[in-house]
C-alpha atoms as an extended CHARMM CRD file, in Angstrom:
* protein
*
       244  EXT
         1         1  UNK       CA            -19.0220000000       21.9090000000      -19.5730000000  PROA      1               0.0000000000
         2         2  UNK       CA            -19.8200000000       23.8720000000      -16.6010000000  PROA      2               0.0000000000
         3         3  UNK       CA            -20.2850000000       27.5440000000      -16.5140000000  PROA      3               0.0000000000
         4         4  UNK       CA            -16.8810000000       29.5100000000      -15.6960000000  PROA      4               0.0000000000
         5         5  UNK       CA            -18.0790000000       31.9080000000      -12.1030000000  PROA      5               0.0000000000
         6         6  UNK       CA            -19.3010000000       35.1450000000      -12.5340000000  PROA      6               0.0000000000
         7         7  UNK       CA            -16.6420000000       38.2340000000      -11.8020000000  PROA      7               0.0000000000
         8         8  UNK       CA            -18.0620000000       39.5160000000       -8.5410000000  PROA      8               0.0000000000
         9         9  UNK       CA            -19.1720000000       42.7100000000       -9.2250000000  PROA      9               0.0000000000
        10        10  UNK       CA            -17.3640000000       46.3350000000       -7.2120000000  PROA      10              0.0000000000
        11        11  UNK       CA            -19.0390000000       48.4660000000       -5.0380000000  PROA      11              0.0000000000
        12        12  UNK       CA            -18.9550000000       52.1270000000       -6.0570000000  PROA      12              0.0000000000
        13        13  UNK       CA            -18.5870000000       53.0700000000       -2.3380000000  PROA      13              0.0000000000
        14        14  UNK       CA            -17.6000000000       49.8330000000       -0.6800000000  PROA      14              0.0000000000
        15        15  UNK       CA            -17.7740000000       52.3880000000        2.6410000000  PROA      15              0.0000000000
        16        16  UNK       CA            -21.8670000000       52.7870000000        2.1850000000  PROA      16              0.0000000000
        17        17  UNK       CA            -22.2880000000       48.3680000000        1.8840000000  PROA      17              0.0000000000
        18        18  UNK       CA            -23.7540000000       47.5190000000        4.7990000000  PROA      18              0.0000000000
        19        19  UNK       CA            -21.4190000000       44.5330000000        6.3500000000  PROA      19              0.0000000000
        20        20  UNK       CA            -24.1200000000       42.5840000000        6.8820000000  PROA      20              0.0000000000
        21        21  UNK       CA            -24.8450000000       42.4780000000        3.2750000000  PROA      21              0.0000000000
        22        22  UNK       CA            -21.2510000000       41.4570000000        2.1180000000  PROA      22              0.0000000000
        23        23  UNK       CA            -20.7220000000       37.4820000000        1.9050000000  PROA      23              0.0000000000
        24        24  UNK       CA            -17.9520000000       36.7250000000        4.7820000000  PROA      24              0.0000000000
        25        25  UNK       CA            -16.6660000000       33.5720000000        3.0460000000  PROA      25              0.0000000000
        26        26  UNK       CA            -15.4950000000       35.6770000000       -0.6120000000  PROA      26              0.0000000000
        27        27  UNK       CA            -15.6460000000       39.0070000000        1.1100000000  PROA      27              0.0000000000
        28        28  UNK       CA            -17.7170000000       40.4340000000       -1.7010000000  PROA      28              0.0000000000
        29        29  UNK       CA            -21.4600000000       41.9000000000       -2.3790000000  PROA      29              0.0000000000
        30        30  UNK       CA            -23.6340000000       38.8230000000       -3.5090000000  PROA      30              0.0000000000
        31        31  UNK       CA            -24.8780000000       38.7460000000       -6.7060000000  PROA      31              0.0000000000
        32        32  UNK       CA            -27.5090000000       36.0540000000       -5.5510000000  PROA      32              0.0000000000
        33        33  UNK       CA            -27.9900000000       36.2350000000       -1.8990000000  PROA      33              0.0000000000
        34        34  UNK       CA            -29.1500000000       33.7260000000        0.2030000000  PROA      34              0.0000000000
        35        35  UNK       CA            -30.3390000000       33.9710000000        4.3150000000  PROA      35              0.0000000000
        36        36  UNK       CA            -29.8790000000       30.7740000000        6.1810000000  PROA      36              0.0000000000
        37        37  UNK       CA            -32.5380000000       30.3380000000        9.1060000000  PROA      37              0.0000000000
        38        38  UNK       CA            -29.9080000000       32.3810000000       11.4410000000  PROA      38              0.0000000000
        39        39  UNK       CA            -30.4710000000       35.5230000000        9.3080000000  PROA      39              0.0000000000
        40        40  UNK       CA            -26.6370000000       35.6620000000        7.7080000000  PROA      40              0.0000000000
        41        41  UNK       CA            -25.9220000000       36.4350000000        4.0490000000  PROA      41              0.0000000000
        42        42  UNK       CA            -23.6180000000       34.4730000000        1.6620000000  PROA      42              0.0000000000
        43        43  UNK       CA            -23.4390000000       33.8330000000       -1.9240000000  PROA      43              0.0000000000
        44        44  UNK       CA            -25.7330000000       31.2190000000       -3.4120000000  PROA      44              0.0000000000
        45        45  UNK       CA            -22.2690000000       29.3830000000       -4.3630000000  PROA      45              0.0000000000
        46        46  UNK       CA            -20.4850000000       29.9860000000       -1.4540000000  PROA      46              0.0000000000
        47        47  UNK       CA            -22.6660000000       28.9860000000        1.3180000000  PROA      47              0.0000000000
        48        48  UNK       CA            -23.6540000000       25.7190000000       -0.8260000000  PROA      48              0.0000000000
        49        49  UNK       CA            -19.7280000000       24.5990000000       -0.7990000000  PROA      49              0.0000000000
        50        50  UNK       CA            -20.0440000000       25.5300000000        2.5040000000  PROA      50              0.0000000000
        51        51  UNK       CA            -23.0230000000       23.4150000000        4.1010000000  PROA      51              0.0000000000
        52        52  UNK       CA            -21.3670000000       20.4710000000        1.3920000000  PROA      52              0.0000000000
        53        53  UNK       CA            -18.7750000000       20.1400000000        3.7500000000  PROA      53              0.0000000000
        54        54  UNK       CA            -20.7560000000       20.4480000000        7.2250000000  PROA      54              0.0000000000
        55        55  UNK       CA            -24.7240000000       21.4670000000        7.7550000000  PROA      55              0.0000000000
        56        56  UNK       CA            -23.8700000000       24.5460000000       10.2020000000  PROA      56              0.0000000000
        57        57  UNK       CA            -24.0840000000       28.0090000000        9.4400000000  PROA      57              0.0000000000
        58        58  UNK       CA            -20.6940000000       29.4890000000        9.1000000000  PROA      58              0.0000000000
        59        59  UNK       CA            -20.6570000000       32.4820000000       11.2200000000  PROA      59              0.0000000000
        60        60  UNK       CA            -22.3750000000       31.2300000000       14.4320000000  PROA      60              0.0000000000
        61        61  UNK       CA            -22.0430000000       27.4640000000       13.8590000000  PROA      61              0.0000000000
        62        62  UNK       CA            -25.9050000000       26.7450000000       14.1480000000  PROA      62              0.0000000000
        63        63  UNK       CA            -27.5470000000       24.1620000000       12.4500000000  PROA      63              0.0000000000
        64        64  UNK       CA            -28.3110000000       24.5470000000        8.7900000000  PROA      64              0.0000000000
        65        65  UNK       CA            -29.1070000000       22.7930000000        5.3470000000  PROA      65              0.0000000000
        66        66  UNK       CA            -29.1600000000       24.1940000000        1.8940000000  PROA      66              0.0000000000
        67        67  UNK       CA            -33.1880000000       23.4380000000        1.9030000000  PROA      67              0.0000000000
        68        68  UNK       CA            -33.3830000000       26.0770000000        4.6750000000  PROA      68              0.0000000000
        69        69  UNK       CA            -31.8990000000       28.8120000000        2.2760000000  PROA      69              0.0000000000
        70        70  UNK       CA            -33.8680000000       31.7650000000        1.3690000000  PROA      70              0.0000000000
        71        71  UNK       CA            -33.8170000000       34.5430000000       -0.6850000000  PROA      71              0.0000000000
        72        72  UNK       CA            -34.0590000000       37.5100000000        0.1670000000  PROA      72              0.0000000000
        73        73  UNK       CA            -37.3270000000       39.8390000000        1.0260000000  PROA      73              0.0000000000
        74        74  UNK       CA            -39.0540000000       42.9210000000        1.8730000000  PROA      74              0.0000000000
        75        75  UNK       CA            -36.5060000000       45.8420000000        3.2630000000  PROA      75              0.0000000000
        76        76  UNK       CA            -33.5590000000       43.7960000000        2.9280000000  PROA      76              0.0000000000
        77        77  UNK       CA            -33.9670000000       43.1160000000       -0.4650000000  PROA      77              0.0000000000
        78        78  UNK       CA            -34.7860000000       46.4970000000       -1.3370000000  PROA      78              0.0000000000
        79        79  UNK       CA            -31.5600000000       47.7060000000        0.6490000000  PROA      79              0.0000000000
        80        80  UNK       CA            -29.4170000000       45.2670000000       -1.1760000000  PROA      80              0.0000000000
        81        81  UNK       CA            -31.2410000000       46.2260000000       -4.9210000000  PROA      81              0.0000000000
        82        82  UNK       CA            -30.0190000000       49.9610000000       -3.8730000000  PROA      82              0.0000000000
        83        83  UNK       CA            -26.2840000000       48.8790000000       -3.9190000000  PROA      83              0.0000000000
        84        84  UNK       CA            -24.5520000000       50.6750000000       -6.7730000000  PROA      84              0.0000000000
        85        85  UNK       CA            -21.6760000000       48.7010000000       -8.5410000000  PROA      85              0.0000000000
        86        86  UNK       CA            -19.2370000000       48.8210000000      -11.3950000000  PROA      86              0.0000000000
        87        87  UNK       CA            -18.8760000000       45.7710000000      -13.8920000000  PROA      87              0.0000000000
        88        88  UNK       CA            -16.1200000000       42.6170000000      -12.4690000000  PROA      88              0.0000000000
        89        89  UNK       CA            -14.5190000000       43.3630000000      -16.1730000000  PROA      89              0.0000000000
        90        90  UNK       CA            -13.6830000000       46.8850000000      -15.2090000000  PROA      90              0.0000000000
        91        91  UNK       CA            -10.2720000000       46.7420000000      -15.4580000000  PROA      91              0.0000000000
        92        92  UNK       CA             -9.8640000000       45.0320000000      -19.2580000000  PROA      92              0.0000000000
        93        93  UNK       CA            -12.1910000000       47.5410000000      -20.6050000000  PROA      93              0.0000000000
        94        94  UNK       CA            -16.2890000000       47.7000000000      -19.1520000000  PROA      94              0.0000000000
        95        95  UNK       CA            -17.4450000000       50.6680000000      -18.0460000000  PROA      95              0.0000000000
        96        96  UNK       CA            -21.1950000000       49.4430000000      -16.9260000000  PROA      96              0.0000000000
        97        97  UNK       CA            -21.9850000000       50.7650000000      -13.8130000000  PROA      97              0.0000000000
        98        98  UNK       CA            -25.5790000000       50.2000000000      -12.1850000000  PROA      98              0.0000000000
        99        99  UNK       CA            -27.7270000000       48.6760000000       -9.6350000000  PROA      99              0.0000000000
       100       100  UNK       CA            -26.0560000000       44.9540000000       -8.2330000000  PROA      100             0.0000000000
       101       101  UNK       CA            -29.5320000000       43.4910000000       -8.8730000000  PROA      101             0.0000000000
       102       102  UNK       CA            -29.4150000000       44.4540000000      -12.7560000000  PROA      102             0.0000000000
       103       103  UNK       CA            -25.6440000000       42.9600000000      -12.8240000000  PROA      103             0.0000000000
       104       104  UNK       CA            -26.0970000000       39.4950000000      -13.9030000000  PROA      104             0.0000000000
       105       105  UNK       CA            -28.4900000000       40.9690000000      -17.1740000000  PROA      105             0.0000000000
       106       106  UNK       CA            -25.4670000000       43.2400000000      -17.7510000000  PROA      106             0.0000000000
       107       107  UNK       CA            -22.4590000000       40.3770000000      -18.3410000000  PROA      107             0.0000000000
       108       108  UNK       CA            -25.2130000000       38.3710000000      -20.2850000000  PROA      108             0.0000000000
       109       109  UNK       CA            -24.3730000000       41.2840000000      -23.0800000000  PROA      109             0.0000000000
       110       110  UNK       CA            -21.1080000000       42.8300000000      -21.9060000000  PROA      110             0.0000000000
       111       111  UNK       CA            -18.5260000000       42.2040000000      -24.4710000000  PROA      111             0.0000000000
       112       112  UNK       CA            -15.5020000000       42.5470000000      -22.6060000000  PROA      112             0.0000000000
       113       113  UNK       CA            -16.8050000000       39.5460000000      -20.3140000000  PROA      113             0.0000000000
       114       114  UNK       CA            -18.0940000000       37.4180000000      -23.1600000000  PROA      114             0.0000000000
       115       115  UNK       CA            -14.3480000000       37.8270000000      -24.6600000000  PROA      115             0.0000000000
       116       116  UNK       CA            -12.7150000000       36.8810000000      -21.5090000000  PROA      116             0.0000000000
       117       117  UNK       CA            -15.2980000000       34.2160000000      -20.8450000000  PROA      117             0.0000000000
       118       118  UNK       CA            -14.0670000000       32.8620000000      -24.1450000000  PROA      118             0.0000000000
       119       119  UNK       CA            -11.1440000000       32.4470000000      -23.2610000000  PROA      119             0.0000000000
       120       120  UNK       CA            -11.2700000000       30.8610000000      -20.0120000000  PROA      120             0.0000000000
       121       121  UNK       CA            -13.6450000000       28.2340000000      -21.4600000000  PROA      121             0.0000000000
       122       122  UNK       CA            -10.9880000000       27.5090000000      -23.8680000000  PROA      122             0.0000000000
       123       123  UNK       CA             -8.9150000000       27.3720000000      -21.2340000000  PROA      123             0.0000000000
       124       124  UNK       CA            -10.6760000000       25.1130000000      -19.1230000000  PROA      124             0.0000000000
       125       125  UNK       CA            -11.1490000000       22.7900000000      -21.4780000000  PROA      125             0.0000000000
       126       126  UNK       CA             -7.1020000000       22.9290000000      -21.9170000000  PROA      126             0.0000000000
       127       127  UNK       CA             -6.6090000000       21.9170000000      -18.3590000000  PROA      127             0.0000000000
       128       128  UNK       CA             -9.6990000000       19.2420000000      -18.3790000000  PROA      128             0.0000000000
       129       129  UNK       CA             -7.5710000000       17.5260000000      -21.3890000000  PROA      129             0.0000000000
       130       130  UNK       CA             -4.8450000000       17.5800000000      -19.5550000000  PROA      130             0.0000000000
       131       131  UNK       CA             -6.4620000000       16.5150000000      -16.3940000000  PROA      131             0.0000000000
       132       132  UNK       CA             -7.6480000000       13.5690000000      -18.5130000000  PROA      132             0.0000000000
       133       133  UNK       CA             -4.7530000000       12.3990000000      -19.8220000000  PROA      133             0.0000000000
       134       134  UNK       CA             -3.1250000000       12.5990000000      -16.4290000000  PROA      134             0.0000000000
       135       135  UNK       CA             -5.8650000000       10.2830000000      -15.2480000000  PROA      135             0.0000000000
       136       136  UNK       CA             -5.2830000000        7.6680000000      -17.9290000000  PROA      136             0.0000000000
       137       137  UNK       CA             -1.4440000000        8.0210000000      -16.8300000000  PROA      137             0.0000000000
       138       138  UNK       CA             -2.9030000000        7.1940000000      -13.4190000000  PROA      138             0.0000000000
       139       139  UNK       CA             -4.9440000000        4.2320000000      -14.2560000000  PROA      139             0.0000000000
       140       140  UNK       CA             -2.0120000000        2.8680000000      -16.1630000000  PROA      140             0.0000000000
       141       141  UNK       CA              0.5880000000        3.4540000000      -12.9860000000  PROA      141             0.0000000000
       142       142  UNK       CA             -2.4080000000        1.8470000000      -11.3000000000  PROA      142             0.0000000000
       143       143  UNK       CA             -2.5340000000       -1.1760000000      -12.8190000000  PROA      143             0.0000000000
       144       144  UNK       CA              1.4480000000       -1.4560000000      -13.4490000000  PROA      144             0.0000000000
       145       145  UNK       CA              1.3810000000       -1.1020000000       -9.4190000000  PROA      145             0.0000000000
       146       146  UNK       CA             -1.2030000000       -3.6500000000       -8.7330000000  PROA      146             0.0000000000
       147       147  UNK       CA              0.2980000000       -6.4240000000      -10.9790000000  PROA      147             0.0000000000
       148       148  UNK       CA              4.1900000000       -5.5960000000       -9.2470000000  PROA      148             0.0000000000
       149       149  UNK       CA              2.2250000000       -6.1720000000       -6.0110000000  PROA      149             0.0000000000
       150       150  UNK       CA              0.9950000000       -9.2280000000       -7.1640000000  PROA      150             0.0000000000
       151       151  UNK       CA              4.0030000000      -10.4770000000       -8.4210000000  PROA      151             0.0000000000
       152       152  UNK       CA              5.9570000000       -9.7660000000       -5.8590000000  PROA      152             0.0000000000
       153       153  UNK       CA              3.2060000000      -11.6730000000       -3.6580000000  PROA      153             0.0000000000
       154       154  UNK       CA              3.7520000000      -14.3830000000       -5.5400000000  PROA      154             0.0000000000
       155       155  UNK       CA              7.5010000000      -14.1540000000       -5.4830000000  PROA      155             0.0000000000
       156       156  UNK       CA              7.3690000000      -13.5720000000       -1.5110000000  PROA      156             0.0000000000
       157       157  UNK       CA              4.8720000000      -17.0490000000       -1.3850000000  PROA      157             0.0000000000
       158       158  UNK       CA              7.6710000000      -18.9700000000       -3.6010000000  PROA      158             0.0000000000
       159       159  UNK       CA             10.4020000000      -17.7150000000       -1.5100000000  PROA      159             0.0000000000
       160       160  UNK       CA              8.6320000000      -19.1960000000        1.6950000000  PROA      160             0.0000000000
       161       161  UNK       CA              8.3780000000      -22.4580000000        0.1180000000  PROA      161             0.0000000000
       162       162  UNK       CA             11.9150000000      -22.8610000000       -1.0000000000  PROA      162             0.0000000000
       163       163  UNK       CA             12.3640000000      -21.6550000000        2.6140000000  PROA      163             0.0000000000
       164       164  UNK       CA             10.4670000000      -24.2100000000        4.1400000000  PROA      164             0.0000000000
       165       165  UNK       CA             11.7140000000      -26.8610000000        1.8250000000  PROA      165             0.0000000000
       166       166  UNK       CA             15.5530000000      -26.3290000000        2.9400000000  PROA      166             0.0000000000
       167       167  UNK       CA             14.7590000000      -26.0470000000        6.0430000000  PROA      167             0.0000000000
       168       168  UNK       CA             13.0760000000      -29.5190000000        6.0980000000  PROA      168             0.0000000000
       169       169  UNK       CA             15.5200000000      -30.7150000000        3.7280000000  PROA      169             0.0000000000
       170       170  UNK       CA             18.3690000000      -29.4130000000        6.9130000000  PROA      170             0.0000000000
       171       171  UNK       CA             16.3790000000      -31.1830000000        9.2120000000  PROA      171             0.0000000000
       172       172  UNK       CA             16.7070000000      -34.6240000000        7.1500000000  PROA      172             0.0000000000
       173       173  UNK       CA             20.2510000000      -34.1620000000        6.7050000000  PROA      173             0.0000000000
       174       174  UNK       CA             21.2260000000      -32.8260000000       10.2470000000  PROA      174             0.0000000000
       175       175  UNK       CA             19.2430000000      -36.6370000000       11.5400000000  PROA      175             0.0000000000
       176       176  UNK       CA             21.3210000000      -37.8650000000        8.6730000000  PROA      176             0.0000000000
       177       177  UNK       CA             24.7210000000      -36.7620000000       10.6170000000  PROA      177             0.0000000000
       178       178  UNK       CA             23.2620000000      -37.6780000000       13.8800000000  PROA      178             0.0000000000
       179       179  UNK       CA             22.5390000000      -41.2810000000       12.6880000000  PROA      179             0.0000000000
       180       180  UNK       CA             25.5820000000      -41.9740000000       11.1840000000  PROA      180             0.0000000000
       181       181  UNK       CA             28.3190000000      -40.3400000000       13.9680000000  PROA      181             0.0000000000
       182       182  UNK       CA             25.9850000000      -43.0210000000       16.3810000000  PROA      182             0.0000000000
       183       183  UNK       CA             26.2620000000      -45.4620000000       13.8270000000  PROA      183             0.0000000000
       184       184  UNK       CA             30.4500000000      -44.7230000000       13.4360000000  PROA      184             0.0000000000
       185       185  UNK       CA             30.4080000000      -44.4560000000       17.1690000000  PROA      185             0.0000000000
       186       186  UNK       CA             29.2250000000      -47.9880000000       17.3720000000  PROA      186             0.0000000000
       187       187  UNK       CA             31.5090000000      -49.8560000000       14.7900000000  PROA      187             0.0000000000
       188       188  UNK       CA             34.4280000000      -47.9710000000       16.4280000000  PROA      188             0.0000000000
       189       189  UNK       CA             33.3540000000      -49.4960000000       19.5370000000  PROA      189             0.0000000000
       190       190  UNK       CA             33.3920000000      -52.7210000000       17.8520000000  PROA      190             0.0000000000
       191       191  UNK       CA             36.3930000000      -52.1660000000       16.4690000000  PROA      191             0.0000000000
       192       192  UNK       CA             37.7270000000      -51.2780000000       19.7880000000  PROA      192             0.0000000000
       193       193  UNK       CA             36.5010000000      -54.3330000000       21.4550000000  PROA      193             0.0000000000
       194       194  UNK       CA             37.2110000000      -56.8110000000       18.5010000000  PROA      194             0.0000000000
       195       195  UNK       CA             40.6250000000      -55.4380000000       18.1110000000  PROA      195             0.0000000000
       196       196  UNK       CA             42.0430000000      -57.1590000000       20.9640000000  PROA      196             0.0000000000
       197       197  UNK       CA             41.2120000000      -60.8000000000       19.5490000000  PROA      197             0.0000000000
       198       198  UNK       CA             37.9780000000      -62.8490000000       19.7960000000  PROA      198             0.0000000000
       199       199  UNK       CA             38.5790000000      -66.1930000000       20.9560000000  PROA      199             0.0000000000
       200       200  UNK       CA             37.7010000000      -68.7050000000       18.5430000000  PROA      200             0.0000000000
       201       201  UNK       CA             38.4870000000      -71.9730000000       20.1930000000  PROA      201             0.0000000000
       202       202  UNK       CA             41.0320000000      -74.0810000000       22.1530000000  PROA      202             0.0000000000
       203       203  UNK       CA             43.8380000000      -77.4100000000       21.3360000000  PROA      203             0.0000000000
       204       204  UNK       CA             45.7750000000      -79.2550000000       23.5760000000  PROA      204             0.0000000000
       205       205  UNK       CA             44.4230000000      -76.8170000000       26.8260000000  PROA      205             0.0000000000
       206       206  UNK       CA             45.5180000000      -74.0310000000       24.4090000000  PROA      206             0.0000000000
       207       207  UNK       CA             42.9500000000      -70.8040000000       23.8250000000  PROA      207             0.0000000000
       208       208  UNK       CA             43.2990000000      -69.6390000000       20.5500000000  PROA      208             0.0000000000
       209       209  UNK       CA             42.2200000000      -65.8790000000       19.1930000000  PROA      209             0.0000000000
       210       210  UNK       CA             41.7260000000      -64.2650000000       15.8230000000  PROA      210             0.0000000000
       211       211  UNK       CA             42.5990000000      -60.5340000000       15.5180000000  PROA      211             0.0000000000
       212       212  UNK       CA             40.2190000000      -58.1290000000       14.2090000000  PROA      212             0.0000000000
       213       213  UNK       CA             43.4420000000      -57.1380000000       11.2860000000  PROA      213             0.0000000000
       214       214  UNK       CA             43.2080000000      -61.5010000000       10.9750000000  PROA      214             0.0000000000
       215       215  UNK       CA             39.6280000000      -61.4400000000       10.4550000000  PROA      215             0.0000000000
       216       216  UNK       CA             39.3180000000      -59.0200000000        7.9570000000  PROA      216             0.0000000000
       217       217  UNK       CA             42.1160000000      -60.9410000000        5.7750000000  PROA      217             0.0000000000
       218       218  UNK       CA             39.7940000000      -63.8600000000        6.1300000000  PROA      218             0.0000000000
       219       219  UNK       CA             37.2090000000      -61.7590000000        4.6390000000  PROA      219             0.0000000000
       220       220  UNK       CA             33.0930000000      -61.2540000000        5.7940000000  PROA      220             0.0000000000
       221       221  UNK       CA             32.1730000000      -61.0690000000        9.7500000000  PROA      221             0.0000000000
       222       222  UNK       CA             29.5210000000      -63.7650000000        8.4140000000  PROA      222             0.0000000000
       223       223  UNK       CA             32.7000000000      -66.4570000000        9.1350000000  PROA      223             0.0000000000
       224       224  UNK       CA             32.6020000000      -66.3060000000       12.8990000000  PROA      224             0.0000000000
       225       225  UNK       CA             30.1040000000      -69.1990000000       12.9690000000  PROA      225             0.0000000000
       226       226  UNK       CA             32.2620000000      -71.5910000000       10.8170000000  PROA      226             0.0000000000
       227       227  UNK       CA             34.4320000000      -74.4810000000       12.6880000000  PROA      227             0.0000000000
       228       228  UNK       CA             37.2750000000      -73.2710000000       13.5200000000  PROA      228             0.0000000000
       229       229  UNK       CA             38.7980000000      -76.6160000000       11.7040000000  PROA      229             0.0000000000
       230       230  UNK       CA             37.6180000000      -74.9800000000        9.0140000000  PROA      230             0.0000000000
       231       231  UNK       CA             38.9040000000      -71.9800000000        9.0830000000  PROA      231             0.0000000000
       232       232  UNK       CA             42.6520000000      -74.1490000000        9.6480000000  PROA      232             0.0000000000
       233       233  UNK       CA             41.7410000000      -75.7040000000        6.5840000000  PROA      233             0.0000000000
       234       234  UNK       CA             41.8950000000      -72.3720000000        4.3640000000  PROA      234             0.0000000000
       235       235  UNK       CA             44.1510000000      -70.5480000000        6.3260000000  PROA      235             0.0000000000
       236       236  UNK       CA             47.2930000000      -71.7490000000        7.6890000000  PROA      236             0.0000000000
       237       237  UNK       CA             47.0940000000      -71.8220000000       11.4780000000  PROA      237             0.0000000000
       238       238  UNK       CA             50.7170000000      -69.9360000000       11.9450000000  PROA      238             0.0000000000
       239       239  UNK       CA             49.0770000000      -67.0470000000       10.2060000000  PROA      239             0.0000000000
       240       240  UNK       CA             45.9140000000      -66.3290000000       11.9710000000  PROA      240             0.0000000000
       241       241  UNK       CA             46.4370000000      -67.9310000000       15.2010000000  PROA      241             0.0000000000
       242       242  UNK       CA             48.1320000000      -67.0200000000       18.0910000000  PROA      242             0.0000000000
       243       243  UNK       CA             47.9360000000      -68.5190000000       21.6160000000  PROA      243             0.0000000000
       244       244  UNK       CA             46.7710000000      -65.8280000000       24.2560000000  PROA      244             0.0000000000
């Protein structure tokens, strides 16, 4: 698990802290100091979240990586040793007070810290449980989500089908209903025409003519071609003849 951050530590007399040795991201004295090539100061953890996001120097956007980091040397680092601090745990109980550059050997034995550290480790691995089980909720909404998508891609793919398969199948039967009002168009045409009487022969100078209502008594079309002498054979020749 990784380390819980160090409580920054306090200045004794923030008023005497050079600003150019206070950290302008947290606003605090460094506990580990770094320089990028443009001569600024930031915490070692700061300024490393910082060039993580974007390789310029925070304060005058010049160009910067975490490779060009220094520590610090010679006057500065002698100026910055001088700063006078009180422990980060000073208000649960610490009353440490010292130099900032013996402050990081000071929490490795401060009680009050290693209590509170304690409990913030226990803490953290609360919330990291909880963080994990909220990911395995995740992953399971995940997967729930993906196979609805699926589904419902499949369901939208069926429904285009069945779409396309009526609207053929309204095609077919629309051609249907064209076909047969041409077709019922024709035989009423027929009908129209035949209804009058079709001649079917002549005796004595006399034409004679078979209604349409006459031939359908004498049953199928099919007997227009017979002899009409035929046809006066089955039929009696008061009943289906008439002179025009």
């Amino acid at each position: 698990m990784e380390a819980p951050p160090l409580p920054p530590p306090v200045a004794l007399r923030e008023d005497n802290v050079p600003d150019d040795l206070i950290c302008s991201i947290c606003m605090t004295v460094p506990t580990e100091p770094l320089l990028t090539p443009c001569d600024h100061l930031f915490c070692r953890t700061c300024i490393r979240q910082a060039l993580g996001n974007q390789n310029l120097c925070p304060i005058d956007r010049q160009p910067c990586s975490t490779n060009q980091l220094r520590p610090l040397d010679g006057l500065i680092s002698r100026v910055w040793g001088g700063i006078q601090v009180k422990c980060g745990c000073h208000e649960s109980g610490c009353v440490w007070t010292g130099s900032i550059a013996d402050y990081s050997a000071h929490l490795e034995s401060c009680s009050v810290y290693s209590n509170s550290n304690s409990a913030l480790r226990r803490e953290i691995a609360r919330l990291k449980e909880q963080l994990e089980e909220k990911d395995e909720e995740n992953t399971s909404l995940q997967t729930r989500l993906n196979e609805a998508l699926r589904n419902n891609e499949r369901n939208e793919y069926r429904y285009r089908s069945t779409l396309d398969e009526l609207n053929a199948m309204r095609e077919k039967l629309n051609a249907a209903e064209r076909r047969m009002r041409r077709v019922t168009e024709s035989l009423q045409d027929a009908d129209d025409t035949m209804g009058a009487g079709v001649s079917v022969g002549g005796v004595d100078g006399v034409t004679w003519a078979v209604t349409m209502d006459e031939i359908k008594r004498l049953g199928s079309s099919t007997d227009f071609g017979a002899n009409i002498s035929d046809i006066l054979i089955h039929y009696n020749q008061k009943d289906i003849l008439r002179a025009k």
